[in-house]
N, C-alpha and C positions, 0 to 999 in steps of 0.2 A: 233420336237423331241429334246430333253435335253440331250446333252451328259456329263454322271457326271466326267471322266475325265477331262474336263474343268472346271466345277464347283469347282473340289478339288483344282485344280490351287488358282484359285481365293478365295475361304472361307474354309480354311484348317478345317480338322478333328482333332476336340480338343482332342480328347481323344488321339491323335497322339503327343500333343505338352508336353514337357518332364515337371516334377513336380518341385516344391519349392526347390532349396536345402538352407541350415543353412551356411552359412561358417560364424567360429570364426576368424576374424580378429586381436586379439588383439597379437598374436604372430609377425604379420605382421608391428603392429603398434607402438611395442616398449613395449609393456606387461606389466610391474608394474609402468616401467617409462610414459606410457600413462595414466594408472591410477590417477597415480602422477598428472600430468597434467593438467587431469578432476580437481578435487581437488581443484588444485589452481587456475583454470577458477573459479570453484563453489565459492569460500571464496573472489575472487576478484571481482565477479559481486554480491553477497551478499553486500560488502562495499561498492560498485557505486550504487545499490541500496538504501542503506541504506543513503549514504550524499546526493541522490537527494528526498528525504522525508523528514531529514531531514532540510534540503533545502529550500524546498517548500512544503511539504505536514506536517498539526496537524495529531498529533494522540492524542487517548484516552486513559486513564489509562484503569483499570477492574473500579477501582470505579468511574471512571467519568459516564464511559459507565452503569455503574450499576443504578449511579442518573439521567441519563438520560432516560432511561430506565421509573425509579420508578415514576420520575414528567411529563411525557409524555413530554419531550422536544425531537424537531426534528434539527438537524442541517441542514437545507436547502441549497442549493447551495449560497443564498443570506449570509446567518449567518455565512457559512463556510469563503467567502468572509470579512468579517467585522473580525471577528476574526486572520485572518491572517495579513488583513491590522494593525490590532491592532498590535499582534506581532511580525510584520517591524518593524512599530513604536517605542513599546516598546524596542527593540533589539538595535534600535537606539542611544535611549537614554539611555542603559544602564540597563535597565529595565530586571529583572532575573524571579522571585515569583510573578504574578503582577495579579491585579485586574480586567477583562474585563468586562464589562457593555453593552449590546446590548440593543434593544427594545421587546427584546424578554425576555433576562437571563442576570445573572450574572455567571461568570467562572474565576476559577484560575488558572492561565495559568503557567508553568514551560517556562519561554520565551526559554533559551537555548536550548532546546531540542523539541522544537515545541511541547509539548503534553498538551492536558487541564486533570488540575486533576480533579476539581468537577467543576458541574454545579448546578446552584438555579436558579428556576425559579423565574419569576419577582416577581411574589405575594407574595414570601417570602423575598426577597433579604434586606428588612425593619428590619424583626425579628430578623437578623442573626450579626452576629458580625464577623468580616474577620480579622485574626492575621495571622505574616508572612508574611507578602506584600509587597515588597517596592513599589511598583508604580500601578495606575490605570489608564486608560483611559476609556472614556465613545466612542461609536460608536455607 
């Protein structure tokens, strides 16, 4: 025989255990000046984000991304790879507006700012004529 006295010991009646409360903290926490705070957490992990990109991560314009897009080019982990070693490189030596040349494509890299504007795929790269460049490397 089960005695439920014991049972309630041990596996309490939830409908007995008291509900959610809401408490607003921010009185507690300093209120417009925690605000504040937030803020400048937010605007100062936005900028460590942003110089570890770019840093080490390319970005793409809309129109890069758009011609990549249109000519079915993929930047693959390997491409992604080549293009960056390119723009060390070019970074290197100085190299700003520059001409990248893969086995895949050709791109115009904005060196400073790590972003590719366009891309052309290889089977065009012949027809096209590249102004604005100071420098290119082949990878």
């Amino acid at each position: 025989m089960v005695d439920n006295n014991v049972n309630n010991y041990f596996i309490p009646n939830i409908n007995k255990v008291p509900g959610q409360k809401k408490v607003d903290l921010r009185d507690r926490l300093g209120g417009e000046s925690s605000v504040k705070n937030q803020d400048e957490f937010k605007n100062l992990l936005k900028e460590q984000i942003s110089d570890v990109q770019q840093e080490h991560g390319i970005s793409l314009s809309v129109h890069a991304a758009k011609r990549l897009q249109e000519r079915n080019l993929d930047i693959d982990t390997d491409e992604y790879f080549k293009l960056r070693g390119a723009m060390d490189k070019l970074r290197s030596k100085g190299g700003r507006d520059s001409l990248v040349i893969t086995d895949k494509a050709a791109y115009i890299v904005d060196v400073p700012s790590n972003k590719v504007v366009t891309a052309i795929d290889k089977g065009s790269i012949q027809e096209n004529v590249f102004t604005k460049i100071d420098s290119t490397v082949v990878v």
